[in-house]
Each structure stands twice: as C-alpha cells, then as structure tokens.
N, C-alpha and C positions, 0 to 999 in steps of 0.2 A: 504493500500500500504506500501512496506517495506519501510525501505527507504534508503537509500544505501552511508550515510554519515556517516564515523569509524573514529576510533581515538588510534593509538598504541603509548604507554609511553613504554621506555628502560630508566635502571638507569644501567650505567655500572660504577664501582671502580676502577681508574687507579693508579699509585703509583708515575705518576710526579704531581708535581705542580701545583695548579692550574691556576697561571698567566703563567709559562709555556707552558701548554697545551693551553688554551685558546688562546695566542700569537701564536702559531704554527698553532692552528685551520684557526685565522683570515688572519694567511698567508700560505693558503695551496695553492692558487696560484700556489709559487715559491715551499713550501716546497712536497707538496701531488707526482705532477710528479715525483720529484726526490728521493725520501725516497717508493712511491711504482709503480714504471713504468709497476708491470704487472697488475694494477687496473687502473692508471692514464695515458691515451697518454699525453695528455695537460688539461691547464686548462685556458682561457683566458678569459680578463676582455673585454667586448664589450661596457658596457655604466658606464660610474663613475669612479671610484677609485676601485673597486672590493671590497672595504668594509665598504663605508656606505652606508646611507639609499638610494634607489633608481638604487643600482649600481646593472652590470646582466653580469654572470659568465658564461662561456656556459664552460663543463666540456666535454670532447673528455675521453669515458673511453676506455683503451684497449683490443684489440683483443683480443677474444675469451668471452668479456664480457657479463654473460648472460643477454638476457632481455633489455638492452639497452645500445646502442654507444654513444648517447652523450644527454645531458638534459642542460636546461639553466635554470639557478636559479635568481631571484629575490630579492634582500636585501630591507625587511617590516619593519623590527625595529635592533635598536641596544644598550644594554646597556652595557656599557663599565664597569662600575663599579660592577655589578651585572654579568657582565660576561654570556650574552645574545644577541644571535641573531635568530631572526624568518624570513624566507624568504619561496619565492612562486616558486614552479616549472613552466615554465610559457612556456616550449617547449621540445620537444625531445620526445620515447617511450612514456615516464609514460605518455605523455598527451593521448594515446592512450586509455587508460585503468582507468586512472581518470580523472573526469573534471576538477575537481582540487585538489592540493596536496598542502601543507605549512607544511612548517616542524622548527621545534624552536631549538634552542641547547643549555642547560644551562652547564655551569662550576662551582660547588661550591668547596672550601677546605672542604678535610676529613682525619683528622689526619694529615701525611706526605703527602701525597697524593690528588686527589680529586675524586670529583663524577661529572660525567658524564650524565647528565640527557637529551637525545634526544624521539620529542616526535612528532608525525605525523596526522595530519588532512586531510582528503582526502573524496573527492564526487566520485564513482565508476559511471564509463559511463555507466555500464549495470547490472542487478542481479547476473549474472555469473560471472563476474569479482572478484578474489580470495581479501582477504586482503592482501596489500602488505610485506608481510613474507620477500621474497629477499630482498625488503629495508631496511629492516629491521634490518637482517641478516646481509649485507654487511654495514651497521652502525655501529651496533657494533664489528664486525671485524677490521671496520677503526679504532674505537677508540684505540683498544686492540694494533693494528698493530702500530698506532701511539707512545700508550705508550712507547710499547717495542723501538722504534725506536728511541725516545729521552731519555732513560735510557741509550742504546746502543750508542748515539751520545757524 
C-alpha cells in the first residue's frame, strides 16, 4: 500500500532582517491584511493571543482565492530565539484534501538579509489527491511579497 504521507521543504533568500521579518511574520494578524488585501480578507485570533502555543488563527483569504477561503491554523511550538514556529491546519478546504497538514517556519540570518526556511507535513485523504504545489507556491510568494513590502515600508 502507498502511503500517502509527503513532506515539501522551500528555502526562500529574503534581503530584510531576520528579527524583522520574523517580527512581521508573528504579527501578520495586523500586518498580512493590510500590506496584501488581494490574498488577505482578515485574519483573526479565535483562541489565545494569536501567537503562542495553543492559540488558532482562522485566516478569511480573498476573493477570487484559489483552492481555499479560509483555513484555521493551530500554534504547536514556538521558539522565539531560534526564530521558529510549527502549527496544525486544523479546519477550512485543505482539511478536504488532507487529513492533516503542519506546517513549520524557520527564520535564520544570511549575510544582510535572511533565509527563509518553510516546510510542510501532510496525510492526503485519498491517492489522487495532488501534493500540495499551490501551498506551496502561495508560501513562497508570501515570503517574497513580504520582503519586498518591508524594504518598500
């Protein structure tokens, strides 16, 4: 039997900062809607502080977004100093199409800039269910999008 449990690693090179970018990530909350409203309707905090452990994000993406309107995420771990967070997709599309999803997000310094290391663990509900590429895909745009966004801020 196959078995229908993947694992996609992205290492994307941004040119801000790594406490920067990091700081901007853990408050994309406030920052994501406002810096990209045609990816981001809202983004609200339903259980916790929206950024530690235990807290659950539900993310309203905007219209016309493929593949899914809104997903609720799950805060698993956080290391602040290591500039690390892992959380559980835990409702919305993707649970359609995975059993489950966790996905991690590291921030290291590189040179002036840092690396970007997002990486994804996922059970596929069925054999035919693709690897998730658009997640992918729109991860690393957000990064890029980010970047550019706080060079330009």
């Amino acid at each position: 039997m196959e078995s229908n449990l993947g694992k996609i690693d992205v290492e994307v090179e941004v040119k801000t900062r790594a406490d920067k970018f990091w700081n901007s990530i853990r408050d994309s909350k406030n920052l994501f809607p406002k810096a990209f409203p045609d990816q981001y309707k809202s983004i609200e905090v339903v259980e916790g502080d929206g950024k530690s452990v235990g807290s659950v994000r539900l993310i309203k993406y905007a219209e016309g977004s493929p593949l899914v309107t809104f997903s609720k995420e799950k805060i698993e771990s956080v290391d602040e100093a290591n500039k690390t967070v892992v959380y559980y997709v835990i409702d919305g599309e993707t649970m359609k199409y995975y059993k489950s999803f966790k996905g991690s997000l590291n921030v290291t310094p590189k040179g002036d800039g840092s690396l970007v290391k997002w990486c994804c663990e996922f059970e596929k509900a069925s054999d035919d269910i693709p690897e998730p590429q658009l997640i992918k895909d729109f991860a690393v745009k957000n990064f890029k999008d980010l970047d550019a966004y706080l060079i330009g801020a």
